[in-house]
GUTI-483572 format. One record per atom (N, C-alpha, C, O): residue in three letters; x, y, z. Coordinates in pm, whole numbers, padded with zeros to 5 digits, always signed. Atoms other than C-alpha are relative to their C-alpha. Layout:
<recs>
AlaXYZ
...
</recs>
This chain:
<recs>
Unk-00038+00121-00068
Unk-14804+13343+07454
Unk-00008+00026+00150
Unk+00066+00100+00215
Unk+00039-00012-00161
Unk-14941+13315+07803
Unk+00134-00016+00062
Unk+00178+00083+00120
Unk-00126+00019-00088
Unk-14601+13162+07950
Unk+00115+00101-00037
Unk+00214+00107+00037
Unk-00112-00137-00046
Unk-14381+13470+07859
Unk-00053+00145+00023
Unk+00006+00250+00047
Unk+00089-00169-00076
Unk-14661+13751+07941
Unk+00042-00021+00149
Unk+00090+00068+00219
Unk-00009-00003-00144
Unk-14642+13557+08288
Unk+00110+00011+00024
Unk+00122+00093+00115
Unk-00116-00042-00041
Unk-14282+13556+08307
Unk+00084+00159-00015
Unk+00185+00201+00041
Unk-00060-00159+00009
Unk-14232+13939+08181
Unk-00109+00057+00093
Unk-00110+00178+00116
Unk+00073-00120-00142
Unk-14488+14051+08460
Unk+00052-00074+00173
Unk+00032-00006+00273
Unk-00072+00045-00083
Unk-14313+13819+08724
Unk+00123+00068+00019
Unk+00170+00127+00116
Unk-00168-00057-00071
Unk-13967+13915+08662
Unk+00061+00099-00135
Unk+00184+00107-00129
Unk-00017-00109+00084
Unk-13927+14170+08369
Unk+00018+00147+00083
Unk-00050+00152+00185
Unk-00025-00158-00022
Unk-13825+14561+08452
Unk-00038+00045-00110
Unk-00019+00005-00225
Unk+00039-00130+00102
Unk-13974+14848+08294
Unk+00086+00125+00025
Unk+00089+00201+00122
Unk-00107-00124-00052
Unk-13682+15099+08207
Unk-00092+00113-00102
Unk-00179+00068-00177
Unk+00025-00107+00017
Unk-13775+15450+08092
Unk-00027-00018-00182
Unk+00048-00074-00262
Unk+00042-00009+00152
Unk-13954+15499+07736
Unk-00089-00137+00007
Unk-00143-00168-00099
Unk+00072+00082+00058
Unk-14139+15184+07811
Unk+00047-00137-00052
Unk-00018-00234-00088
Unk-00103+00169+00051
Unk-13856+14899+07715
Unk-00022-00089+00117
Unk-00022-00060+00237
Unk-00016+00066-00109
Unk-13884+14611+07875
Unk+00127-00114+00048
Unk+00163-00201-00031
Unk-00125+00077-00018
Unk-13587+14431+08040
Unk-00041-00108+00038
Unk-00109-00115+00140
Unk+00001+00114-00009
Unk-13602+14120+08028
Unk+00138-00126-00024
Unk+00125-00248-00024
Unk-00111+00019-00019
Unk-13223+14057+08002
Unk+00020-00139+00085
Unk+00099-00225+00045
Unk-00058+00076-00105
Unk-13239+13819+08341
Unk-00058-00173-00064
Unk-00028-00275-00002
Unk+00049+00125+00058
Unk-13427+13520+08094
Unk+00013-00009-00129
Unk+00001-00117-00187
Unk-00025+00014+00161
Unk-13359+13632+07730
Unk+00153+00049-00082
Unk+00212+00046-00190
Unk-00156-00019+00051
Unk-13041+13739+07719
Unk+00158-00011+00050
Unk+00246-00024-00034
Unk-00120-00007-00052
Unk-12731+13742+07970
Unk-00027-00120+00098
Unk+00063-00151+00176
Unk+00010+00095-00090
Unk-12902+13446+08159
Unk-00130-00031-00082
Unk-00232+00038-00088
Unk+00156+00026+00043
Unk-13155+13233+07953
Unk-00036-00113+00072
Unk+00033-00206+00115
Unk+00118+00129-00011
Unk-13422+13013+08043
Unk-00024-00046-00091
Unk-00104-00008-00177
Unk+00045+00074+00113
Unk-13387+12750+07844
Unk-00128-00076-00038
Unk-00161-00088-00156
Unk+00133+00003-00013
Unk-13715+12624+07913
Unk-00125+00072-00087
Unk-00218+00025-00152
Unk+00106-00089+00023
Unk-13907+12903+07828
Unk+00091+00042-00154
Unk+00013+00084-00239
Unk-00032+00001+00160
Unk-13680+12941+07479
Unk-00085-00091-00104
Unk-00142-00073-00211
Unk+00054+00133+00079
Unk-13798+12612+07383
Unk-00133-00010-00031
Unk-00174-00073-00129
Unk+00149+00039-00002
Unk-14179+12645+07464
Unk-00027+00127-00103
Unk-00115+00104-00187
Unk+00033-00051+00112
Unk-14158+12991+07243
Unk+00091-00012-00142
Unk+00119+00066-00234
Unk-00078-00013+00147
Unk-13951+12827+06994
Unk-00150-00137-00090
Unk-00170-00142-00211
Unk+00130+00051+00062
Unk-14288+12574+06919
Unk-00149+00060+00024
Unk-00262+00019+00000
Unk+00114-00135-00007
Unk-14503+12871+07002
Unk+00007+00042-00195
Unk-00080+00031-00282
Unk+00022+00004+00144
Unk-14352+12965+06656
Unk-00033-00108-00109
Unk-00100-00087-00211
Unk-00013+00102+00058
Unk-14337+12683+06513
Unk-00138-00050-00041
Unk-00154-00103-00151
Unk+00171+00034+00009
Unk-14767+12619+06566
Unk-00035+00145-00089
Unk-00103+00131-00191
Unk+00048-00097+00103
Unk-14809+12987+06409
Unk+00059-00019-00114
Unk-00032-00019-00198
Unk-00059-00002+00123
Unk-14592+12955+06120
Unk+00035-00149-00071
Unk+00089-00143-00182
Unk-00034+00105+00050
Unk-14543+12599+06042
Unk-00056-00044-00168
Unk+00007-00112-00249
Unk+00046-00004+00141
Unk-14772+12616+05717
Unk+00076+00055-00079
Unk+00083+00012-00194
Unk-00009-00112+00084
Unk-14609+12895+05595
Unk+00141-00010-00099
Unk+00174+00084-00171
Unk-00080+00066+00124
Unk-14301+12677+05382
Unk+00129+00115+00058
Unk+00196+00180-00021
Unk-00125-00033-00037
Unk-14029+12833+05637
Unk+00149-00103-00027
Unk+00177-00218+00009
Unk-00121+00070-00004
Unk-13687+12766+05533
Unk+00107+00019+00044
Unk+00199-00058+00014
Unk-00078-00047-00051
Unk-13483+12932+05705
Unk-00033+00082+00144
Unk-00148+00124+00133
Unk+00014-00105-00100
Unk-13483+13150+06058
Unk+00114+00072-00006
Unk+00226+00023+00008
Unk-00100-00051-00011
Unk-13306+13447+06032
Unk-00017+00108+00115
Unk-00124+00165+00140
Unk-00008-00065-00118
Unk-13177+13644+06342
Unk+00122+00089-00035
Unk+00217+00062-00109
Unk-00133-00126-00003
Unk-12944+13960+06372
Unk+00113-00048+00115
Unk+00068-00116+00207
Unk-00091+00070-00055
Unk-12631+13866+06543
Unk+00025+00049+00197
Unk+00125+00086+00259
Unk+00016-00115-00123
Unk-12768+14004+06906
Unk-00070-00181+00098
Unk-00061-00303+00095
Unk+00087+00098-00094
Unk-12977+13816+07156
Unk-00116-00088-00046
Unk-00178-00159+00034
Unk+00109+00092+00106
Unk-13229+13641+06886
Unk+00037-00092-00042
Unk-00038-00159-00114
Unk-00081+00104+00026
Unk-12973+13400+06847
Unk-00056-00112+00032
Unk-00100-00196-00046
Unk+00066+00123-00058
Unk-13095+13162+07109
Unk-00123-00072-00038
Unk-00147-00184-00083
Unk+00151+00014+00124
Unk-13457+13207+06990
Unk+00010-00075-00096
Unk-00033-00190-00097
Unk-00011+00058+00083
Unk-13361+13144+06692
Unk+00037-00162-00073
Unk+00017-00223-00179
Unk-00059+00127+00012
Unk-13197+12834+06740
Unk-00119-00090+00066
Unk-00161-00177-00011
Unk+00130+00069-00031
Unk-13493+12676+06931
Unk-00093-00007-00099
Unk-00105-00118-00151
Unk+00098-00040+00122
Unk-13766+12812+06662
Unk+00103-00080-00109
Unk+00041-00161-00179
Unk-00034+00082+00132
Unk-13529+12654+06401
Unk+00041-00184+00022
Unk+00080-00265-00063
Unk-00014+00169+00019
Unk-13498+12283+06537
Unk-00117-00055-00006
Unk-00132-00174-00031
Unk+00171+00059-00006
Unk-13921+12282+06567
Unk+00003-00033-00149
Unk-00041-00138-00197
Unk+00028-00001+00155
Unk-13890+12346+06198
Unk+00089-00056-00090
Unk+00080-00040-00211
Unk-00083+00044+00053
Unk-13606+12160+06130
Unk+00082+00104-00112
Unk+00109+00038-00212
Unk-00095-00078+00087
Unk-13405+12413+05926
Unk+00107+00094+00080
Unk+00105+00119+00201
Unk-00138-00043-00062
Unk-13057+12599+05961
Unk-00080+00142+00012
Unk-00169+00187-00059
Unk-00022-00129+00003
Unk-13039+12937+06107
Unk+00102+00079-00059
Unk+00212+00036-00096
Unk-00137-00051+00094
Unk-12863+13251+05941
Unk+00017+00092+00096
Unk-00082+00100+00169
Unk+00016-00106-00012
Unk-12757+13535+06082
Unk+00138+00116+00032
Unk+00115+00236+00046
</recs>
């Protein structure tokens, strides 16, 4: 997805081993914006595929998750 490559080489940190922080838009401060455009990012790859659920671990995939699950109309678990 072009619009979060450009935003993790804009304003992403690269900490040691190669992780990338991206904390300042996906997790302790989101851009809701940019949730939304990769929550029908998923939503165009997987929409065939008879999703009924989005499930997320109880961390920062939350938000995600909740965007990606109103494209597709179904509840999140997690």
């Amino acid at each position: 997805m072009k619009l979060l490559e450009d935003r993790i080489i804009s304003s992403a940190g690269i900490l040691p081993g190669g992780v990338v922080r991206a904390d300042m838009f996906l997790n302790h401060q989101l851009d809701v914006g940019l949730l939304k455009e990769m929550g029908k990012e998923f939503y165009g790859l997987f929409s065939g595929a008879g999703v009924t659920k989005i499930l997320t671990v109880e961390a920062s995939g939350i938000a995600l998750a909740c965007f990606a699950a109103e494209c597709f109309d179904v509840p999140v678990v997690f």
